[in-house]
N, C-alpha and C positions, 0 to 999 in steps of 0.2 A: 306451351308449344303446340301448332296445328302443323297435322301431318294431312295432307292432301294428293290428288291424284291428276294431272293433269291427261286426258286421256282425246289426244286429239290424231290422224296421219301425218302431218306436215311437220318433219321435224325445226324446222327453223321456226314456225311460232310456239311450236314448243320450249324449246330454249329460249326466246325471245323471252316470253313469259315467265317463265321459270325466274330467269334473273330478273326481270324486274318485281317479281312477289317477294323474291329473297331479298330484295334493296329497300322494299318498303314493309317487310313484315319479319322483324328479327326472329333468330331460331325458328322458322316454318320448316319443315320436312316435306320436298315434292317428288313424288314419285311419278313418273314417264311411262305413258303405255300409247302402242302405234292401232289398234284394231282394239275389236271387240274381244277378241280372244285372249290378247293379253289383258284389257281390262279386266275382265272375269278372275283371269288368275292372282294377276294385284289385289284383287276384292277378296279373295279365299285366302291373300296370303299375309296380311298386311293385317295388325289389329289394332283399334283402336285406331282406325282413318275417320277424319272428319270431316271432308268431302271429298265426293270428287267431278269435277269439270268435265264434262262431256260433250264433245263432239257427233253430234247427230249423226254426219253422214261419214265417218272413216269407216272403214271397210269392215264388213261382216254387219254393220249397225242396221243398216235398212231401215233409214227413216226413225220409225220410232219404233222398231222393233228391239234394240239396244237397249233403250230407256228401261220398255216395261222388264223387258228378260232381266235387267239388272235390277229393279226394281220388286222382280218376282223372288228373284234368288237371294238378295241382298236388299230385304227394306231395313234394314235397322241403319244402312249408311242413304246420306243427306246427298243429294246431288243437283245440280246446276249446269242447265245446258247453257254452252258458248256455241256461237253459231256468226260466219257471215252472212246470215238472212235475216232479217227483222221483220217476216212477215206474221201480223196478229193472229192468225187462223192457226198457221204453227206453234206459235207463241202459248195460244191456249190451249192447242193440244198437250204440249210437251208438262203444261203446270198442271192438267188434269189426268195425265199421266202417272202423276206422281214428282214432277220434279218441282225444288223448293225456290227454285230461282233460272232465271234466264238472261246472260250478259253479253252484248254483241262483241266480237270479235276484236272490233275499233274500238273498244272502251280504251280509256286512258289509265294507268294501272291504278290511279285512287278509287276510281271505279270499283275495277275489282276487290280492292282490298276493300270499298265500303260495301260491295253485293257479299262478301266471304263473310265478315261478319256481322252484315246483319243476318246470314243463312244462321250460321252457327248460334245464334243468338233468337231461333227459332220462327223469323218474319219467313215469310215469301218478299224476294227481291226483284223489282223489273224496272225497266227504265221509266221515265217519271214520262216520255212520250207515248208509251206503249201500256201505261196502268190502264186507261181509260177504254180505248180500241180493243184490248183484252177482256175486260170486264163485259164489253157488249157483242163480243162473239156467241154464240148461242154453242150449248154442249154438244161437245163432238162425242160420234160413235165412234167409241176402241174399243168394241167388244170384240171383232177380227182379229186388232193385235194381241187382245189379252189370251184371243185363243191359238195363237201361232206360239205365244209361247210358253201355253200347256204341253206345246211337244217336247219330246226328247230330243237334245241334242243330235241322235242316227233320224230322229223322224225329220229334223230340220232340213240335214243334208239333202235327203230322197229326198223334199220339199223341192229344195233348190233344184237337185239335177233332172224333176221334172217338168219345173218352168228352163232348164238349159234342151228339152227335148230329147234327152235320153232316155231309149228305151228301158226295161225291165234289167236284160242282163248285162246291158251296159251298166245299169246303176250295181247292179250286182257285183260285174267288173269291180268298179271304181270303189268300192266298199268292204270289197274280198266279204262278200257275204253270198247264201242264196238267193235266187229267185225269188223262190219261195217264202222263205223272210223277207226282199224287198216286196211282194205281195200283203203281205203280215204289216209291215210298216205303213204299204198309200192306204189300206183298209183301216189302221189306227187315226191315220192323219184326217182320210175321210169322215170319219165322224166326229174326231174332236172339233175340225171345222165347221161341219156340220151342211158337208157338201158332198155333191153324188157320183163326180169325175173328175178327170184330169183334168177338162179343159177350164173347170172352176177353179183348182188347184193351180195351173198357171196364172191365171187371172188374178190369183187372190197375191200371188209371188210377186206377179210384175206390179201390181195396184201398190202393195207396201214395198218395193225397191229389195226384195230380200237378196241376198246375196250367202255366198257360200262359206262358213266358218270351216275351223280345221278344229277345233275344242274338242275334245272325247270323252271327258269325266261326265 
């Protein structure tokens, strides 16, 4: 039996997909997540998952900051970006990222079912258009994203609300915290980034697509 995660916003290709996995792969077990946020929690709460399908850009994901974070917190599970972009440049980021496969959105479900297990069966999967134009990408830098998601969870948010241009005690507002602890946080953020103000700090938000999570743990 594979139990898997389909972790996309769009509930209709979710379901779409869902039945056609279950029509071509007897006793699978698929679990449904809308964001980043509940995928997290699926992944903390679910054992023995053997993948899960990942949607690059539903909310909270920001690009590939999704990937690594899930990646960082949860490497022992196998995951496979689905995406409708088939651009190479992505493509290689997302497998040097950490992910074991990559299946565009259009795939036909035998597809999927041949990228599932050749994953689980421990290959890296991509389309037989896309091996070659991957392979001669030259290594991308994600030391940025590895270090966006050395933050904590409150460092993420203040991340966000000051690429959204909120001030101190705005952010403080919105977090029912101090000042003085949001000071304590852009000073934490500051260095793990390993930047020397806000306006790199926006920059670095808007450049990876970050967006705002609700996750607390």
């Amino acid at each position: 039996m594979i139990t898997l995660v389909i972790a996309d916003d769009h509930p209709l290709f979710r379901s779409a997909l869902s039945g056609a996995l279950r029509a071509e792969m007897q006793g699978i077990v698929i679990v449904e997540s809308h964001d980043l946020d509940s995928t997290l929690q699926c992944l903390d709460s679910i054992n023995d998952l053997d993948l899960l399908l990942l949607d690059l850009n539903m909310p909270g994901s920001g690009e590939l900051y999704g990937l690594i974070r899930i990646r960082k917190d949860f490497p022992e599970v196998p995951v496979a970006v689905i995406s409708g972009s088939e651009d190479s440049v992505m493509v290689a980021k997302v497998i040097d990222a950490g992910a074991l496969g990559f299946i565009p959105k259009t795939s036909e479900p035998s597809t999927y079912v041949q990228a599932i297990h050749a994953i689980l069966a421990g290959d890296i999967w991509l389309p037989e258009d896309l091996k070659i134009k991957v392979a001669n990408q030259p290594k991308p830098d994600l030391s940025m994203q590895n270090r966006v998601a050395e933050l904590t969870p409150q460092q993420y948010k203040v991340l966000c609300y000051l690429h959204e241009g909120l001030l101190n005690k705005q952010i403080a507002y919105e977090l029912s915290i101090s000042e003085a602890t949001v000071k304590a946080h852009i000073t934490a953020i500051f260095r793990k980034l390993e930047i020397n103000n806000r306006t790199q700090a926006v920059l670095i938000a808007s450049d990876l697509k970050l967006q705002m999570m609700t996750i607390t743990n």
